[in-house]
N, C-alpha and C positions, 0 to 999 in steps of 0.2 A: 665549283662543287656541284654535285650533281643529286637528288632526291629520288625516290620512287616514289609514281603515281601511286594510289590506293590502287590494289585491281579490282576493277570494273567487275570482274566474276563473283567476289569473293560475298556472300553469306557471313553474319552473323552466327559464326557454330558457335557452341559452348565448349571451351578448352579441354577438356575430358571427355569428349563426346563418345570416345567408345568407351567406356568406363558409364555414363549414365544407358544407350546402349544397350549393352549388355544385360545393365540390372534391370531397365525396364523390360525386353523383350524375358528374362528370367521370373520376373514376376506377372507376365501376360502368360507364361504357357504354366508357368506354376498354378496362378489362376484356373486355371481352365483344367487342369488336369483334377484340383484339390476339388472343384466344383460337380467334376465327373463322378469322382468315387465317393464324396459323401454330398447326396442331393440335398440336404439340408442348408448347404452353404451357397443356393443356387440363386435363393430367393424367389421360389417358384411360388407363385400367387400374390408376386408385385405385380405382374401383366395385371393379371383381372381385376386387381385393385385400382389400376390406376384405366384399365378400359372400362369399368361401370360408372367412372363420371365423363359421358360423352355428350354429344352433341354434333347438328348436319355440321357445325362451323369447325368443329375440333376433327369429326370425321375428314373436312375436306382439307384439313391443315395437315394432318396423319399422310394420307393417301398421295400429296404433294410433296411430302417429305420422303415416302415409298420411293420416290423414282430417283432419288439422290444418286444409289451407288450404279445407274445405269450405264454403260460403256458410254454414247451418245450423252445424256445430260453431263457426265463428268467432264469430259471436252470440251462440251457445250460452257460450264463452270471456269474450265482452265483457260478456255481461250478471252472470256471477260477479265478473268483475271490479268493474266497477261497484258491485255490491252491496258488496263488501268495503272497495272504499274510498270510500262513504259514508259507514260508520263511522267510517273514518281522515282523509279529508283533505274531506268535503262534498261534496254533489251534485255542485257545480261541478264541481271540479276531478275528480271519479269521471266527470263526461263529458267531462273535455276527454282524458282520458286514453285514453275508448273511441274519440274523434274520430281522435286521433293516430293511435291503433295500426290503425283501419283505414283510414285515409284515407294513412298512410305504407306498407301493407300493396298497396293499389290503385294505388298508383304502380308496383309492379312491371309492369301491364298495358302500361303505355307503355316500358319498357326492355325486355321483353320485345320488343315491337312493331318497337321501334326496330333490337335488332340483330338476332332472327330464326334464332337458332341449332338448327337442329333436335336431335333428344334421341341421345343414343348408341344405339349398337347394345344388344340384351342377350344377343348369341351368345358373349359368351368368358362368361359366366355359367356358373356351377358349380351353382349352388343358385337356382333361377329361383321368383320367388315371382309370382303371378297380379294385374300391376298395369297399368291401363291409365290412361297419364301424356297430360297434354295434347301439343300438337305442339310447342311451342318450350321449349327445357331451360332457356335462360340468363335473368336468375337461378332459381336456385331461388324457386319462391313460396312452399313453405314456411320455410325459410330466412327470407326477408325479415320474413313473419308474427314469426317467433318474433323476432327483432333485434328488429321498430320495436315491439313487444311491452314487451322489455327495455328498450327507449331510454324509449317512455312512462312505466314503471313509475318508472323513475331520474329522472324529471321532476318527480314531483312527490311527494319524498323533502324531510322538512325539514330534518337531518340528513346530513354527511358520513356517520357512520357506518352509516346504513340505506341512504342510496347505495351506500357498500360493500358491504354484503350483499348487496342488489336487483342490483347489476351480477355478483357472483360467480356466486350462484346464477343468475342467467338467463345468465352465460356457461354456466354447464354445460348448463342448457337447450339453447341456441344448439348448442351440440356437439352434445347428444344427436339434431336434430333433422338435424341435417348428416350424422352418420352415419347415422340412417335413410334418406335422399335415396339414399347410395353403396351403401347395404347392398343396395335394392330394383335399383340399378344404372339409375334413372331421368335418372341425372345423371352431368356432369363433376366430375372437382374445382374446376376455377372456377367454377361454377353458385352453388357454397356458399358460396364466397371472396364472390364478387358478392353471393349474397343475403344475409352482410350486411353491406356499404357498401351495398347498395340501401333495406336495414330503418331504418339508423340515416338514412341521407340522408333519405327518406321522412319518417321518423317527426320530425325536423327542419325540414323542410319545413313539414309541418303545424303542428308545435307555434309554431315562428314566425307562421304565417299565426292560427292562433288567438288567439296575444297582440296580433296587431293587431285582429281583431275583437273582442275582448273588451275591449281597453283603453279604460279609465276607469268600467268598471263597477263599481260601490261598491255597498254596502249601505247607505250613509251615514258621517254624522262620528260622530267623539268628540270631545267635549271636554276639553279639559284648560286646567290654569290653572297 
């Protein structure tokens, strides 16, 4: 009698993955649209609130977190990554992991595209740090980055309880990178809300469209009797 190996490609998706999908990427452009037409829902003057309590240390933690969604640093990111979980989880699955996180990362281009929200002012700024942001705010693309980041990494955990940890610590990520977004004042507070349902939707996206391409690749049988 004869068994199949696990395949070596195969991700942790979530069984309905187009189905969550959908509803998330439905409520990133909902978002961003509803935030459009009534600026009340934007939470415009969280920026400034949360940049009048700064500091050189918070300054330099901000400014470092700025170069997150660089083409260069993001490689720079994926290829540690990759390295690390070679030794954890196999080539395989160490590249489906860099696939997800930029390929759910690049989805922002098109939500971006789609609603078009230009970036806040930065004149009620108290403490103005020297950043020059693309032209459209909603979602955040750093944001997005760090989520479909988290959601990859949670992917291909074997373990509930490393799940656990991988989604704790990368929610703190997720925050810390959100509050950078407000601190520099590049952003709304729905920018960050959106980037990440854009990250995790993205980063789902992909990882489903990977388990179809990848499925039935084996390394071969085992036997057993």
């Amino acid at each position: 009698m004869h068994s199949r190996r696990p395949n070596p490609w195969s991700l942790r998706v979530p069984a309905h993955w187009v189905v969550w999908t959908v509803v998330l990427f439905a409520l990133t452009i909902g978002l961003g649209f509803a935030a459009k037409a009534l600026p009340a829902l934007r939470l415009a003057g969280l920026d400034a609130a949360v940049n009048r309590v700064n500091s050189p240390l918070l300054d330099d933690a901000a400014l470092v977190l700025d170069r997150l969604d660089h083409p260069i640093v993001v490689a720079v990111i994926l290829v540690i990554v990759f390295v690390i979980l070679l030794f954890v989880a196999g080539w395989r699955r160490a590249l489906g992991v860099c696939v997800v996180t930029g390929g759910g990362w690049l989805t922002t281009l098109v939500v971006k595209t789609v609603v078009a929200q230009p970036r806040p002012s930065t004149a009620g700024l108290t403490h103005l740090l020297h950043i020059s942001p693309a032209t459209l705010s909603y979602p955040s693309g750093h944001v997005v980055f760090a989520a479909a980041l988290v959601t990859a990494l949670s992917l291909v955990c074997r373990t509930a309880a490393a799940r656990v940890v991988v989604l704790a610590v990368g929610a703190v990520f997720v925050l810390l990178v959100a509050w950078s977004r407000l601190y520099v004042g590049v952003h709304y507070g729905t920018d960050v809300v959106g980037g990440v349902l854009n990250g995790i939707a993205g980063a789902l996206l992909v990882a489903g469209l990977w388990q179809l391409a990848t499925r039935g690749q084996r390394t071969g049988y085992a036997a057993t009797r």
